[in-house]
C-alpha positions as CSV (number, residue, x, y, z in Angstrom):
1,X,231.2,-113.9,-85.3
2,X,234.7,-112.4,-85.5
3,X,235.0,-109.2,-83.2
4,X,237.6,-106.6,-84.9
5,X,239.9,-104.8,-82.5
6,X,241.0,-102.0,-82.3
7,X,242.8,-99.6,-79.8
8,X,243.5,-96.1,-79.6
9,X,247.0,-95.9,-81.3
10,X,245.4,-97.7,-84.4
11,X,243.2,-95.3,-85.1
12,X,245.9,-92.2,-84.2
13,X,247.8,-93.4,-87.2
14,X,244.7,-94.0,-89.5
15,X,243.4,-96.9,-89.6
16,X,239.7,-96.8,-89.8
17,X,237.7,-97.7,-86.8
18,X,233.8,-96.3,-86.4
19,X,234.6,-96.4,-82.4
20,X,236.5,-93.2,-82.1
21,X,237.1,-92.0,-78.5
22,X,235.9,-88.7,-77.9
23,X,237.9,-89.0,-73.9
24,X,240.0,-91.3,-73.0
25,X,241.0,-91.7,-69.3
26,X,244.4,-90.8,-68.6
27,X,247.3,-91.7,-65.6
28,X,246.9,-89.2,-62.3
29,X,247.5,-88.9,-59.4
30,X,245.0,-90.0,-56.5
31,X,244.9,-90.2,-52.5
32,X,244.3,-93.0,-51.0
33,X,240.5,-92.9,-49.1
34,X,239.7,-90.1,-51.7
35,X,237.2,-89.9,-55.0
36,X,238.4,-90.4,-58.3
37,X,237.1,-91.2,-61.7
38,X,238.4,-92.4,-64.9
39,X,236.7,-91.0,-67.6
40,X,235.8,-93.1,-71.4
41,X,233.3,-91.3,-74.1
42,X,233.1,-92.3,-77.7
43,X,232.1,-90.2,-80.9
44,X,228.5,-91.9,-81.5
45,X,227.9,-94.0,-78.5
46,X,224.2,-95.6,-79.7
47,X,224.6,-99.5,-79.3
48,X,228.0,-98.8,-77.6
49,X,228.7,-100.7,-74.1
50,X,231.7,-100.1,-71.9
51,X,233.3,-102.7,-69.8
52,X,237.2,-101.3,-67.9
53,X,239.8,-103.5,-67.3
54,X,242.7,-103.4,-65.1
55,X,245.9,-105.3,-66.0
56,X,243.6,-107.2,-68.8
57,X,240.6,-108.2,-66.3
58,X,237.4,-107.5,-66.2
59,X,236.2,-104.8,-63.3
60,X,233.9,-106.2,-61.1
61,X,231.3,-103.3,-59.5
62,X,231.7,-102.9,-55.8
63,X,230.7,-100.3,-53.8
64,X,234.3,-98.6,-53.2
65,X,234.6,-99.1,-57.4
66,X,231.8,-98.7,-60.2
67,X,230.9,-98.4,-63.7
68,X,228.8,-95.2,-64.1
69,X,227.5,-94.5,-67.2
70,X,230.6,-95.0,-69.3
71,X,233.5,-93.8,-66.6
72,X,234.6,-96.3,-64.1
73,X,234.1,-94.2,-60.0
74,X,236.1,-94.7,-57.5
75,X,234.3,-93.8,-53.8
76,X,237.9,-94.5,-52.2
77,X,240.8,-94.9,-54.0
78,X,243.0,-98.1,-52.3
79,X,246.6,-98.2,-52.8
80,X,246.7,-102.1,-53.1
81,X,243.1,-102.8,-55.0
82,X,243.6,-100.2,-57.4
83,X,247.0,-100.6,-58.3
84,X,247.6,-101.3,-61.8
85,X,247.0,-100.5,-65.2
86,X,243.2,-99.3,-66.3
87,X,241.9,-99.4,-69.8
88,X,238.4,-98.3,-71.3
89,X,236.7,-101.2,-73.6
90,X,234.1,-100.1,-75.9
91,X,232.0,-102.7,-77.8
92,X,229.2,-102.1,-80.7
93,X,226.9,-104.5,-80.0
94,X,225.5,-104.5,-82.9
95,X,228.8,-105.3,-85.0
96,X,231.4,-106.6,-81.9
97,X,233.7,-104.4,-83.3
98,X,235.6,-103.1,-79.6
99,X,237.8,-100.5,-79.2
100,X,240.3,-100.4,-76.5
101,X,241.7,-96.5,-74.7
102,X,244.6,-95.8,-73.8
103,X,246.1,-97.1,-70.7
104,X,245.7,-95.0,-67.6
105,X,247.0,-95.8,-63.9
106,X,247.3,-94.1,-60.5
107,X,250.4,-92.5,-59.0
108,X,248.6,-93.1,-55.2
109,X,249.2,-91.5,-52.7
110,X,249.3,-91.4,-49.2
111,X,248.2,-88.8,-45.8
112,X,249.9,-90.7,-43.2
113,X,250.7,-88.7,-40.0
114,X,250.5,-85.3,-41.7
115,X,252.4,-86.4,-44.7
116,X,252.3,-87.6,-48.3
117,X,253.9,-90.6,-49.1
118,X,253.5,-92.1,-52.5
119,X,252.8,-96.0,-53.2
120,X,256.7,-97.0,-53.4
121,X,256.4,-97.6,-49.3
122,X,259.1,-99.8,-49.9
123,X,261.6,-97.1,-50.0
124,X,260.0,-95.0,-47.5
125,X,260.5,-97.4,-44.8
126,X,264.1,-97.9,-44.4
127,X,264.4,-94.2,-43.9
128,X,261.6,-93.9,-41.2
129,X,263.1,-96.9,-39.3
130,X,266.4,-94.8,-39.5
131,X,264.7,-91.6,-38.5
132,X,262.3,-93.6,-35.6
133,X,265.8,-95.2,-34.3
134,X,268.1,-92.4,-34.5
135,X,269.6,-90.6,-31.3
136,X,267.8,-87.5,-32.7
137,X,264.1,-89.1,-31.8
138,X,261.3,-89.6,-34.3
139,X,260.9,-86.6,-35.9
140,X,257.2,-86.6,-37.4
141,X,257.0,-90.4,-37.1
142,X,253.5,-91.2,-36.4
C-alpha cells in the first residue's frame, strides 16, 4: 500500500490533505528537571494515531517522556535527552495517509547555583573559569 505524505507547509499552501492539524506543537522554552508538553490535535481525529519523532526517530515512552493521548509529556525536561528537533506524526489507519507538524524544539534551560544558564554551556564555561580564577574571587560560582 503506498502511504501519501504530507506535512504541514503542504497543506498551508493548498494542497489537499484530509489530516489538517487543528495544534501543532511549537519551539519553547523549558527548564531543565521541570514539566513540559508538546501539544499535536488534528481536525477529525477518528482512526487517527500519533507517533513524535525527534530528529527523524521514533519516541520511545519512558517514564521521564510519554505519549499521552496525542501530545508527547515531559515529567522532566533533560538538556541532553531532549535536545533536538520534535515533530507530530499523524497516521489514518484506515488510508496510511500521515501527516507530519511542524518542527518544534526546546531552548533548555538551566537553575544552576541561583542562575539560568541556557543549553549553549559551551560558552558559559570559559567565562566562569575566568570569573572562578580571577583575583576578584568567584563571584556566584557555585
Amino acid at each position: 500500500m503506498a502511504t501519501t505524505v504530507y506535512d504541514a507547509q503542504q497543506a498551508a499552501v493548498g494542497t489537499q490533505a484530509s489530516i489538517l492539524f487543528t495544534e501543532e506543537p511549537y519551539s519553547q522554552d523549558a527548564l531543565h528537571g521541570r514539566s513540559a508538553i508538546l501539544r499535536c490535535e488534528v481536525k477529525e481525529p477518528a482512526d487517527v494515531e500519533f507517533e513524535w519523532l525527534q530528529n527523524g526517530l521514533p519516541v520511545q515512552d519512558t517514564e521521564q517522556r510519554f505519549k499521552e493521548g496525542s501530545n508527547l509529556q515531559f515529567a522532566a525536561v533533560d538538556r541532553h535527552r531532549d535536545a533536538g528537533v520534535f515533530q507530530c506524526l499523524a497516521r489514518n489507519v484506515l488510508t496510511g495517509e500521515e501527516a507530519r507538524s511542524a518542527n518544534a524544539s526546546f531552548n533548555i534551560k538551566c537553575e544552576c547555583g541561583g542562575r539560568q544558564r541556557g543549553t549553549r554551556r559551551s560558552l558559559l564555561l570559559p567565562t566562569l573559569y575566568r570569573e572562578k580564577h580571577s583575583p576578584g574571587g568567584a563571584r556566584g560560582w557555585k
